[in-house]
C-alpha positions as CSV (number, residue, x, y, z in Angstrom):
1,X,-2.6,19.7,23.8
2,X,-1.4,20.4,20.1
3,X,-0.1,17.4,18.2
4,X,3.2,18.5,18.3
5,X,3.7,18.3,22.4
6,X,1.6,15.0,22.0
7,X,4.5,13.9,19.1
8,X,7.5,14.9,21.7
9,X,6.1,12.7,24.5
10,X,5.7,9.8,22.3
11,X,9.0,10.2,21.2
12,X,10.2,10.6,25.3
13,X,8.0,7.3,26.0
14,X,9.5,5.1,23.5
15,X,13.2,6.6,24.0
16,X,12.9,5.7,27.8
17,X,11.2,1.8,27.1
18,X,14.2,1.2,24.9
19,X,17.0,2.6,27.6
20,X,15.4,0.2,30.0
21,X,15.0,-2.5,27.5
22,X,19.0,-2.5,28.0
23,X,18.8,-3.1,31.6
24,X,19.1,-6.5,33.0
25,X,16.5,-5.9,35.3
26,X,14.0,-4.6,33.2
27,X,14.7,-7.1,30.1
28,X,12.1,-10.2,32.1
29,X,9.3,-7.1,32.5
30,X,9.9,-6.6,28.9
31,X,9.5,-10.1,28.0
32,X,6.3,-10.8,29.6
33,X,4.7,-7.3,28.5
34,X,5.7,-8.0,25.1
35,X,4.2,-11.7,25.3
36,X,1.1,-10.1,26.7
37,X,0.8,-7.2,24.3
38,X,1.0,-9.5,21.2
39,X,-1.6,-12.3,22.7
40,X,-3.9,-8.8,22.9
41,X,-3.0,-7.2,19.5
42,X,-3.7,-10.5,18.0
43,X,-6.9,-10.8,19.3
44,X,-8.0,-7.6,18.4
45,X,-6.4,-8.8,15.0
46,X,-8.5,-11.7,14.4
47,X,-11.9,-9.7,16.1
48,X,-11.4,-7.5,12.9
49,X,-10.7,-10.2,10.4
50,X,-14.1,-11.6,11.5
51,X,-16.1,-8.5,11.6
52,X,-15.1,-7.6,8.1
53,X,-15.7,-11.2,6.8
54,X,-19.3,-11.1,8.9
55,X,-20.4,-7.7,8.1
56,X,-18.5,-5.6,5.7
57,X,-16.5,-8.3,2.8
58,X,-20.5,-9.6,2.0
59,X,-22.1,-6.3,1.1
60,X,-19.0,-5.3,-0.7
61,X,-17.9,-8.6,-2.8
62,X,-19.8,-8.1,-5.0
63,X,-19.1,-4.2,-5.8
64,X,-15.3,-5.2,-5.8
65,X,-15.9,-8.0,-8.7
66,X,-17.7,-5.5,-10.7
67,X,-14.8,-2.6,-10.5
68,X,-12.1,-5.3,-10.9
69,X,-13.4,-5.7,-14.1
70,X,-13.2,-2.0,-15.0
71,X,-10.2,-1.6,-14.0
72,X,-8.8,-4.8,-15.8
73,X,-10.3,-2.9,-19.1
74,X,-9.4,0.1,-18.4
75,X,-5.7,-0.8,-18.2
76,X,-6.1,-3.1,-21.5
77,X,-6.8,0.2,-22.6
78,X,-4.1,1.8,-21.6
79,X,-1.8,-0.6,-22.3
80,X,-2.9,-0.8,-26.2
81,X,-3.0,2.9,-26.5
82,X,1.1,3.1,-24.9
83,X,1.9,0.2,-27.8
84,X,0.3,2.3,-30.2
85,X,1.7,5.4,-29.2
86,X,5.2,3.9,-28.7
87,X,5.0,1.7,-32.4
88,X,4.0,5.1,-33.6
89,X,7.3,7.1,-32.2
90,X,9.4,4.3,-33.7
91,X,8.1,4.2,-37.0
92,X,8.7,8.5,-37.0
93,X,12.5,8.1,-35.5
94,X,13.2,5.1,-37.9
95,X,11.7,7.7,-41.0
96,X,13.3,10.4,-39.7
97,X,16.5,8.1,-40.3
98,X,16.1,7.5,-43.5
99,X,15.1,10.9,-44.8
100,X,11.4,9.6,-46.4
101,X,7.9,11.8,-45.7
102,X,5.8,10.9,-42.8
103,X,2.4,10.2,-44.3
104,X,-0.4,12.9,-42.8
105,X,-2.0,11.5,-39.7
106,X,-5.2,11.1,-39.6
């Protein structure tokens, strides 16, 4: 079945859920499925917060102090070189202004 047919029937499912979410009769089946659904998605929630804090967030921790660090250089860095840059284009529009030479760059 391509994705697209699988896409349509989605679409179908949900559409009909929420036309019978409107119906009186169906609103109390809706209730409890949705109660039961969140108990279940929560679960599975918290079983994945405590799999990546046991086995995944102590092998990594350490890798993601490291390239925090980069990163916080590398946009110290950037951020110097776009006040240069910018300090720069001011100082040329501000001599334009007044008619003087732009000394050579270097």
């Amino acid at each position: 079945m391509n994705s697209f047919l699988k896409s349509v029937i989605i679409i179908i499912i949900i559409l009909i859920i929420l036309a019978l979410g409107k119906v009186p009769y169906f609103q109390q089946i809706g209730r409890d499925l949705y109660a039961k659904l969140e108990a279940w998605v929560r679960g599975l929630w918290k079983s994945g917060v405590d799999f990546w804090n046991q086995h995944i967030l102590g092998r990594v921790s350490s890798e993601i102090d490291k390239r925090q660090e980069i990163v916080k250089k590398q946009i110290g860095n950037q951020a110097k070189q776009v006040e240069q840059t910018l300090w720069q284009k001011i100082k040329d529009y501000f001599l334009g202004l007044t008619g003087q030479q732009q000394p050579a760059n270097k």
